[in-house]
C-alpha positions in Angstrom: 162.9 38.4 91.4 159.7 40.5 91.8 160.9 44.1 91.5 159.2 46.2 94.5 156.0 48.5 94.3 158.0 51.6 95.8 161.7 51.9 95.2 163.1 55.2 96.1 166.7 55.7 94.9 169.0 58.3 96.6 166.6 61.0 97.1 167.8 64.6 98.5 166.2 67.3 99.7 168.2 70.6 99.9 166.8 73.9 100.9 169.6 76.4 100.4 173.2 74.8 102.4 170.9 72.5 104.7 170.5 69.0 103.6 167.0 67.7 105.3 167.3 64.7 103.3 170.5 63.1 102.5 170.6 60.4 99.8 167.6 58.3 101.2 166.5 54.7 100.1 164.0 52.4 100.5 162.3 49.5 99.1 158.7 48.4 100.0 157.4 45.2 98.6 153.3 45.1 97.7 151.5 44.4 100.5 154.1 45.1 102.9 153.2 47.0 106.2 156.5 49.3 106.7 157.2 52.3 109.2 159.5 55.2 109.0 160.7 56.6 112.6 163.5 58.9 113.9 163.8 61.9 115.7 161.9 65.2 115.6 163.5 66.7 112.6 164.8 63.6 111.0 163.4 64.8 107.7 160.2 62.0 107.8 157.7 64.4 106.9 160.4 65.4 104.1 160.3 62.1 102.8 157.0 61.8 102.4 156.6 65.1 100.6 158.9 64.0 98.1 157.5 60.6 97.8 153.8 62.6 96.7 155.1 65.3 95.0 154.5 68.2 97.2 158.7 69.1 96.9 160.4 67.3 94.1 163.9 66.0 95.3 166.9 67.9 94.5 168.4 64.7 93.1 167.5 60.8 93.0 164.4 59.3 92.0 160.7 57.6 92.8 159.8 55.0 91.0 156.4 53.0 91.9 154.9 50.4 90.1 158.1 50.5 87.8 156.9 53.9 86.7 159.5 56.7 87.7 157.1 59.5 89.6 159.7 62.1 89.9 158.6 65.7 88.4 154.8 64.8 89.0 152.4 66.7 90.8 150.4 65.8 93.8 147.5 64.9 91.8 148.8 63.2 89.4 150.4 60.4 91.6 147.4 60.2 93.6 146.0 59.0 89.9 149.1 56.3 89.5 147.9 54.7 93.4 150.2 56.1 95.7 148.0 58.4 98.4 148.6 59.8 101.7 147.1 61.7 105.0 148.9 64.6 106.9 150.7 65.3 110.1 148.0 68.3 110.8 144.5 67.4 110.0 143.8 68.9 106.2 139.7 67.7 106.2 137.2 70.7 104.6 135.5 71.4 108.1 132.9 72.8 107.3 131.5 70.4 104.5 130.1 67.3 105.8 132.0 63.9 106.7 130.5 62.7 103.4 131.3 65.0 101.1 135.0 65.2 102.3 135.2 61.3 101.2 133.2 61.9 98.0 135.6 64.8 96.8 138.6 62.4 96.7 137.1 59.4 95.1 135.6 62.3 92.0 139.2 61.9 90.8 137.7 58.8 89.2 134.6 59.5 87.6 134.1 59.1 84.0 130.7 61.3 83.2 131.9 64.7 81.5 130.4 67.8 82.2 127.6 67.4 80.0 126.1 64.0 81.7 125.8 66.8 84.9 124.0 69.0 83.2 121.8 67.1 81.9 121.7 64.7 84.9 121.4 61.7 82.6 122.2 57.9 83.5 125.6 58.2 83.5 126.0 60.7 85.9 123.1 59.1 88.3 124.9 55.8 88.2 127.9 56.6 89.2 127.3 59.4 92.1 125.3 56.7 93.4 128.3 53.9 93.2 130.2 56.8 94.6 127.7 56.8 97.7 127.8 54.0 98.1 131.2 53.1 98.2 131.9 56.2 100.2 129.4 55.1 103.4 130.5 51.6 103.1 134.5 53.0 104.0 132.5 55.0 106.1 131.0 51.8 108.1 134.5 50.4 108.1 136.0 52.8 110.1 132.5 52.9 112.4 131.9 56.8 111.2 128.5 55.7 109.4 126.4 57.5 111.5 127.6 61.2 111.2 128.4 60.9 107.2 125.4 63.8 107.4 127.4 65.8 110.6 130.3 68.5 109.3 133.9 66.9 109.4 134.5 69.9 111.9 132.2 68.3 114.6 133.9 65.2 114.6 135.6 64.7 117.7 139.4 64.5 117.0 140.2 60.3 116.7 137.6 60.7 114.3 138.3 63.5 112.2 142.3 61.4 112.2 140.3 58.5 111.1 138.3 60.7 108.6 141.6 61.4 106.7 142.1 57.9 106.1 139.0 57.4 104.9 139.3 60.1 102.2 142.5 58.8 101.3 141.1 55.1 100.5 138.6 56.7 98.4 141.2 57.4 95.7 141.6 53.5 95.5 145.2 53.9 95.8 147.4 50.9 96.0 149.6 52.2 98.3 149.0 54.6 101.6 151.4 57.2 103.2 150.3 57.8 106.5 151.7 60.5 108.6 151.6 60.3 112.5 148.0 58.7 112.4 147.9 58.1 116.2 148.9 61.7 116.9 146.8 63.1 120.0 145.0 60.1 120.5 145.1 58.3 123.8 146.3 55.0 124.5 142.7 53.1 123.7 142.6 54.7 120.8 145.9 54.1 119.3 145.4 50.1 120.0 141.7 50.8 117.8 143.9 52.1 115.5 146.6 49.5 115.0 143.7 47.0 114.4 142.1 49.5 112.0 145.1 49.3 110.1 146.1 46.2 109.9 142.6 44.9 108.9 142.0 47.5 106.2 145.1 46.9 104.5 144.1 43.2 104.2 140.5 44.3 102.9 142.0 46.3 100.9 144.9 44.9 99.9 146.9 47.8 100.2 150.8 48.2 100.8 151.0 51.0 104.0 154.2 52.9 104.9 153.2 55.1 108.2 155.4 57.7 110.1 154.6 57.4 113.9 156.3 58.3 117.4 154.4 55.7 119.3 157.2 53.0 119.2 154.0 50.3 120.7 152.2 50.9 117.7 155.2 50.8 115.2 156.3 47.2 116.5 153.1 46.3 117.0 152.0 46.2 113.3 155.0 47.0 111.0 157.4 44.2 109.5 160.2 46.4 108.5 161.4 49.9 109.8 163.6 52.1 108.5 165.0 54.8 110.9 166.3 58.3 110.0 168.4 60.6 111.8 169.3 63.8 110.6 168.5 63.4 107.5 170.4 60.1 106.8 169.0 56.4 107.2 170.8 54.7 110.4 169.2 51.6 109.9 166.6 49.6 108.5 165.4 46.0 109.4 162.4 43.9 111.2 161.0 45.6 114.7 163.2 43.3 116.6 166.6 44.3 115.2 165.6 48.2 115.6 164.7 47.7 119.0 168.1 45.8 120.0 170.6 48.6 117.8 172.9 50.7 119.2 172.5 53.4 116.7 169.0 53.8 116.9 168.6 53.2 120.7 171.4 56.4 121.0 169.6 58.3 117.8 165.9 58.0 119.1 164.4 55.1 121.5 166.6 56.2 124.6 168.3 53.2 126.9 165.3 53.5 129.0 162.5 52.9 126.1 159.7 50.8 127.3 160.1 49.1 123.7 163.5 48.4 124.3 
């Protein structure tokens, strides 16, 4: 049996007597398109802060690629393939659309500090390769045209989009991606949904995504996993999430258009 690419064992999150995260689990297989819904408050965003390093769980572990990642920094799993965007936009406004994607695909450069100073081959090769690559993700994700326009310009479905962008630079193998139809209307989200799905076949990435629009969630996702209060209530393909009892009381509502 093929083990999974993310298996997260009975992770906690504690902060003082509150328990955001109790004993959460989760299996993703590579390649898999998965979501993670509940509640404002469920602990999602908790999750996924363990899961990159930003807390470090109070017990349990994260193991990806069959490589434990708990006690690594943010930085450091970003290196091992496992990447992710925020809830509130983090881009560098005020550099341009560009050079916010070229920053996080430098975490992969080989020249040392001496092929810049000198500006020799090595160093002209690959900042071109970088450029490259950087405007073709660009292209992807139809933001071609301003990679010379600040990030802070960008109208807001673009700057969201932006984030993903930056985050595929890092060639991860996995992406985390946190409420990535926030704000955006209903056009929008449905460009989005495709966005997704086709860049995680270009790509062949494995996608886990946090989102409160339940349309794009069973649109695109073949497992969910639902938390409430801190605790998983359920887990299973969009059709058995829709049709249970605990989640329909915990978070869809009796009246939800999905339902």
């Amino acid at each position: 049996m093929t083990s999974p690419l993310l298996d997260v064992q009975n992770i906690t999150m504690q902060f003082g007597g509150l328990k955001a995260v109790d004993s959460f689990s989760m299996q993703i297989s590579k390649g898999q398109l998965a979501g993670l819904i509940g509640p404002n408050g469920a602990g999602k965003t908790t999750v996924f802060n363990m899961l990159t390093g930003v807390y470090q769980p109070t017990s349990g572990q994260v193991v990806f690629n069959s490589k434990s990642l708990t006690g690594l920094k943010p930085y450091q799993i970003s290196h091992h393939g496992l990447t992710r965007t925020f809830q509130n936009i983090r881009l560098f406004k005020n550099l341009t659309v560009l050079e916010n994607v070229l920053i996080a695909g430098h975490q992969h450069i080989k020249y040392t500090w001496w092929d810049i100073m000198t500006l020799n081959k090595s160093f002209s090769l690959e900042e071109k390769a970088l450029n490259e690559k950087g405007k073709q993700i660009l292209n992807i994700f139809g933001l071609y045209e301003k990679w010379n326009e600040k990030a802070s310009s960008l109208p807001y479905g673009e700057q969201r989009k932006l984030e993903i962008v930056r985050a595929l630079m890092t060639s991860p193998e996995m992406i985390l991606l946190d409420e990535p139809a926030a704000g955006m209307n209903h056009s929008e989200t449905h460009n989005l949904m495709e966005l997704i799905a086709k860049i995680r076949k270009e790509f062949n990435l494995t996608v886990l995504l946090i989102e409160h629009d339940m349309k794009l969630v069973m649109g695109i996702c073949e497992n969910i996993f639902v938390l409430d209060h801190g605790v998983k209530i359920e887990e299973g393909i969009p059709s058995k999430i829709q049709s249970s009892p605990k989640v329909i009381e915990a978070y869809l509502g009796v009246d939800s258009e999905t339902h």
